[in-house]
N, C-alpha and C positions, 0 to 999 in steps of 0.2 A: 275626628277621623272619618272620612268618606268608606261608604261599603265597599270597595272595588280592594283599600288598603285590608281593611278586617276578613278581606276573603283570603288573603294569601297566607300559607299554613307554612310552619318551619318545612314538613317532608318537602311540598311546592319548591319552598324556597331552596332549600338543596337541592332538588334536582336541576332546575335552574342555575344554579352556580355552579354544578358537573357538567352541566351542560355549555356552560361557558367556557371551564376549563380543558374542554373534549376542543371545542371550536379553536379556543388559541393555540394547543398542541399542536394542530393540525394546521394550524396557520405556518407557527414555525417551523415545524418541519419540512412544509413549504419552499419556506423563505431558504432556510438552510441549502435544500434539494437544488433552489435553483440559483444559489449561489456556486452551489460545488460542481455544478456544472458550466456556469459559466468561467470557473476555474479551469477545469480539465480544458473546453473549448482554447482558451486563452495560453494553456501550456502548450497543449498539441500543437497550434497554429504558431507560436509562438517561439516553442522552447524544445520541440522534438527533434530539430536539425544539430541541436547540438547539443539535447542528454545521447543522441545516436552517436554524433561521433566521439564526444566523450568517454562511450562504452567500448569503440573502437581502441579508440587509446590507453584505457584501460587494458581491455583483451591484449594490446602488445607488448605491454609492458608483463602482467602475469605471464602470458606466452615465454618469453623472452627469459622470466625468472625461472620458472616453475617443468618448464620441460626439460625432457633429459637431453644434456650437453653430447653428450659422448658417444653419438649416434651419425651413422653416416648419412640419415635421411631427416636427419634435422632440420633442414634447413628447405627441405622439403616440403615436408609436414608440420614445418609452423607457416607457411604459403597458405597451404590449404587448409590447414583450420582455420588460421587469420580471415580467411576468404570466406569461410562458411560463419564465422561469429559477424563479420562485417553487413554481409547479405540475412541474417536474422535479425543485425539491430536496424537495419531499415523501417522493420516494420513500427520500432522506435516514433521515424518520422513519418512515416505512412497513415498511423494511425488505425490498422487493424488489425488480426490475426486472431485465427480460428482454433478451438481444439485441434480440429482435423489438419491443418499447418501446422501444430506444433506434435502431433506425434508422429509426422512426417520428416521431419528435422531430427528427432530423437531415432525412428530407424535409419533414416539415411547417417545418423553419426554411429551407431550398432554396427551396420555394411561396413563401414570406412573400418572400423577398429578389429572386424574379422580379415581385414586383407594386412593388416598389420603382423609383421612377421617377428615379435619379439614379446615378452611376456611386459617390458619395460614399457612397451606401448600402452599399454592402462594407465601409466603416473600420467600422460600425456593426453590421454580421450577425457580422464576424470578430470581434470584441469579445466578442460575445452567444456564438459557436461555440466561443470561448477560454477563458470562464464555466464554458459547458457541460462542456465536457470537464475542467476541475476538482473540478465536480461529480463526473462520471464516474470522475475517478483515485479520490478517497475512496470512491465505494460500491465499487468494485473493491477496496480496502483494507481497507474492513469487511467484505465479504466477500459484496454487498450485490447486485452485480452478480454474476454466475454467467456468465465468459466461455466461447463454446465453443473448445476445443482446437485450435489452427492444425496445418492440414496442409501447410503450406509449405513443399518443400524447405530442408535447409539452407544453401544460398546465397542463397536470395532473404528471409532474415530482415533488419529492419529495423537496421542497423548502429549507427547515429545513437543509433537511441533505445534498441538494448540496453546500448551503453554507457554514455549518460548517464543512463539509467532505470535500470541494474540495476549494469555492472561499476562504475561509477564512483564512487557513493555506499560503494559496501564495500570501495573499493579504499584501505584506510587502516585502521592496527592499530586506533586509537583509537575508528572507527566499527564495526569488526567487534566491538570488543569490549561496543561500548553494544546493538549488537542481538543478541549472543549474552547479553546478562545480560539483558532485559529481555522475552527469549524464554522464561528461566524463571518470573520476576515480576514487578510492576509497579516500577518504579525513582525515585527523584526527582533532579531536577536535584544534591543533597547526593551521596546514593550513586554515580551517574553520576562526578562528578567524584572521589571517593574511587577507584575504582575505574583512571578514563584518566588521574588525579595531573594533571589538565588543570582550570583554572578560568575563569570566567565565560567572557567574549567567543568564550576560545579553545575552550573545552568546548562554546558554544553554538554557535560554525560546523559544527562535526561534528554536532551534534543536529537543526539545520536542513538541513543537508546528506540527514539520514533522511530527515525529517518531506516534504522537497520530493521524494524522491522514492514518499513513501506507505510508507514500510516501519515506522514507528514514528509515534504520535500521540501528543499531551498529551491528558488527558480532560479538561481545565478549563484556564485560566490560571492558572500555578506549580501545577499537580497533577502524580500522577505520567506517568509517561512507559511508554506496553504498544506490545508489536510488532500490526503489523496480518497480516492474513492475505495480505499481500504477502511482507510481509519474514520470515513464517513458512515460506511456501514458498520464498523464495529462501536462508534458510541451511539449511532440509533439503536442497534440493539441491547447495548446497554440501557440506554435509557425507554425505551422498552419492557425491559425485564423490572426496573426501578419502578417504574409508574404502574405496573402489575402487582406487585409487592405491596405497594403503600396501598393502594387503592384496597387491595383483599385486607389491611391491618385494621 
């Protein structure tokens, strides 16, 4: 054995080896990063002309169910809301939209509903405000909205909807493991199931489970299945938290 071998000590050699593992971490999360963004790139350009009008035709169809019939300015005031939900999913295909645009749209829909001369008119704003903020989950998912960073202590965070927004959707092997493969590449409903040994109905509860909470999206009907830059940032931070954990055990 040459002296350069007898000089290398276990401590050396583990650090070495963290040191290795530090490197390929960083690698992939790399790799991942600019995968997910040549995702969003490829949706936007791609697929924003028609999740917009899609949301369009959604809004007329709820419109259409969900406000009050029996009204002599119905037919009015689904014009104009139709009109204000159409001109907000643009930004759908645009590709941006700022805080400061989005609580601009929320007082201008506040204005509209104090000129409303009936108490009835609330089943009707709530409907429109319920839309909206649909709207607002997907451009947050493409990555489309740019939220600023909450300075909220940690007790006063929203319980409710971290759980059924964030813990709840991944609290389950079968869905951890559809947004951690589809974090690497795009998937189809075939591989998905190869993968959870889970088929149709039961495979598609846990994909809808994603999809409603924004963390994964279909680009088409039966196309494949790519994570959204929600559900990018929420297993980095899982795994995150993981590689903290072991690492202190």
């Amino acid at each position: 054995m040459d002296q350069t071998e007898q000089s290398v000590t276990p401590d050396a050699l583990m650090h070495e080896i963290q040191q290795i593992r530090g490197d390929l971490k960083k690698f992939f999360e790399r790799t991942n990063q600019v995968h997910l963004q040549s995702i969003m790139a490829d949706l936007k350009h791609e697929y924003g002309e028609i999740l917009s009008k899609n949301h369009v035709e959604r809004a007329k169809e709820c419109l259409s169910s969900n406000m009050v019939h029996d009204c002599e300015m119905h037919d009015t005031c689904f014009k104009v809301l139709l009109n204000f939900l159409t001109i907000t999913s643009n930004h759908i295909n645009d590709g941006e939209i700022t805080d400061d645009l989005v609580r601009s749209y929320r007082t201008h829909l506040d204005e509209m509903r104090k000129k409303g001369p009936s108490e009835r008119c609330d089943i009707c704003f709530n409907e429109v405000r319920r839309l909206f903020e649909k709207q607002l989950d997907l451009m947050s998912s493409l990555g489309i909205l740019k939220q600023q960073k909450s300075t909220l202590p940690l007790l006063d965070y929203p319980e409710e909807k971290i759980v059924s927004g964030i813990i709840e959707p991944i609290a389950s092997t079968p869905r951890f493991q559809i947004l951690q493969a589809v974090s690497a590449e795009t998937k189809t409903f075939s591989d998905l199931s190869q993968l959870t040994k889970l088929r149709g109905g039961n495979l598609l509860f846990h994909i809808k489970k994603l999809q409603e909470a924004g963390m994964i999206i279909q680009r088409h009907e039966r196309g494949d299945y790519v994570i959204t830059e929600k559900g990018f940032k929420v297993l980095s931070a899982i795994r995150e938290v993981y590689t903290g954990i072991v690492n202190k055990e």
